[in-house]
N, C-alpha and C positions, 0 to 999 in steps of 0.2 A: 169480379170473380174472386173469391176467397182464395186461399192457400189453407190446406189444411197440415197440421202438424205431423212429421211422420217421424216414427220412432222406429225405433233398429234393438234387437237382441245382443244379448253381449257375444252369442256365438258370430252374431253376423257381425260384428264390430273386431271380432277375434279375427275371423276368415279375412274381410276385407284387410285387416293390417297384413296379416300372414301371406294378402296376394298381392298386397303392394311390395311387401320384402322378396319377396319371389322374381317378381318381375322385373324389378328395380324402376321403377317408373310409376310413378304416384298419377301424373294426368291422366295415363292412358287408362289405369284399372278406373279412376273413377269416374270417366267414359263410360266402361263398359257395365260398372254397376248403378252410374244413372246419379250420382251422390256428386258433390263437390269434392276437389281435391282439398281445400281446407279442411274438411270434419275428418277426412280419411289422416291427413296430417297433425291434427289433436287427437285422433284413436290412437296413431301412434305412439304421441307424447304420453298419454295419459297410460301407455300397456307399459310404458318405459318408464317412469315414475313409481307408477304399484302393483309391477307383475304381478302375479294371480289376484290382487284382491283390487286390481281395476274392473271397471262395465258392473258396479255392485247393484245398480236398479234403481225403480224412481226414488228420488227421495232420500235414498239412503247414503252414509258418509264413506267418503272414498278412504280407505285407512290405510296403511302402513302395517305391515307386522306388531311393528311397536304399535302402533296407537291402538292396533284393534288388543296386544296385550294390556295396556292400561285402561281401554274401553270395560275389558271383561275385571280386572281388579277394581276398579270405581264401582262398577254393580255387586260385585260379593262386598264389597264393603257398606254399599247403600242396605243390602242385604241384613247386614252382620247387624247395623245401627239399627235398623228395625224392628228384628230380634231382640233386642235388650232393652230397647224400649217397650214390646210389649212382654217382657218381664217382668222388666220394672214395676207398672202398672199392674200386674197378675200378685207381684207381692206388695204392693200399695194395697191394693184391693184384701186379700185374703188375711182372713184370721193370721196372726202368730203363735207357732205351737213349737213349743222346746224340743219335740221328744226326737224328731229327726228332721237331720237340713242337710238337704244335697245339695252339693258343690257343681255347676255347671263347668266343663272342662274348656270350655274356648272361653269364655267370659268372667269366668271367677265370681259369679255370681250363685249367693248362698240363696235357695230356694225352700222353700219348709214345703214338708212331704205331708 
C-alpha cells in the first residue's frame, strides 16, 4: 500500500505552531492533529527564522526581509538592462536626424525624435 503525500496550508502550519506554543507540549498537539512532532517542530523553526515571509508555497523561496529586498532590486535592474538594450537597438535601427534628440532621464541616453 502506497502513502500518499499530504500537504498542509501555511494557515494550518501557522495554527498548528500557534497550538503547540499555547499548550506547551509539542507531542500532545501532534496527537491530536494526526501529524508527527518533528514537522510541527521544523514549522516552528522555520516561523522563527522568517516570521511573516515563512510557509511562502510550493516551490517558492523562503526569503528574509533583506533577501526578498534584493530579490525585487535584481528584477528592476534585470528590468532597467532590458530597457536600454532595446534602445539601443531602436537607435541602431532608425535613421539619424539632427533636428531633435531627446535625452532619456534614467538612462542618459540620446534618442532622435
Amino acid at each position: 500500500m502506497s502513502r500518499t503525500k499530504r500537504s498542509y496550508t501555511a494557515v494550518y502550519k501557522r495554527n498548528a505552531v500557534k497550538l503547540s506554543k499555547e499548550k506547551g507540549n509539542v507531542s500532545k498537539v501532534s496527537r491530536e492533529l494526526g501529524i508527527g512532532a518533528q514537522l510541527i517542530h521544523r514549522w516552528k523553526k522555520e516561523q522563527r527564522e522568517y516570521k511573516d515571509n515563512s510557509f511562502p508555497g510550493h516551490e517558492k523561496p523562503k526569503l528574509t526581509d533583506e533577501g526578498r529586498e534584493i530579490a525585487r532590486l535584481k528584477k528592476e535592474l534585470r528590468d532597467a538592462k532590458m530597457e536600454t538594450e532595446i534602445l539601443k537597438k531602436r537607435l541602431a535601427s532608425s535613421p539619424r536626424t539632427t533636428a531633435k534628440i531627446w535625452v532619456h532621464k534614467a538612462t542618459q541616453i540620446e534618442i532622435p525624435c
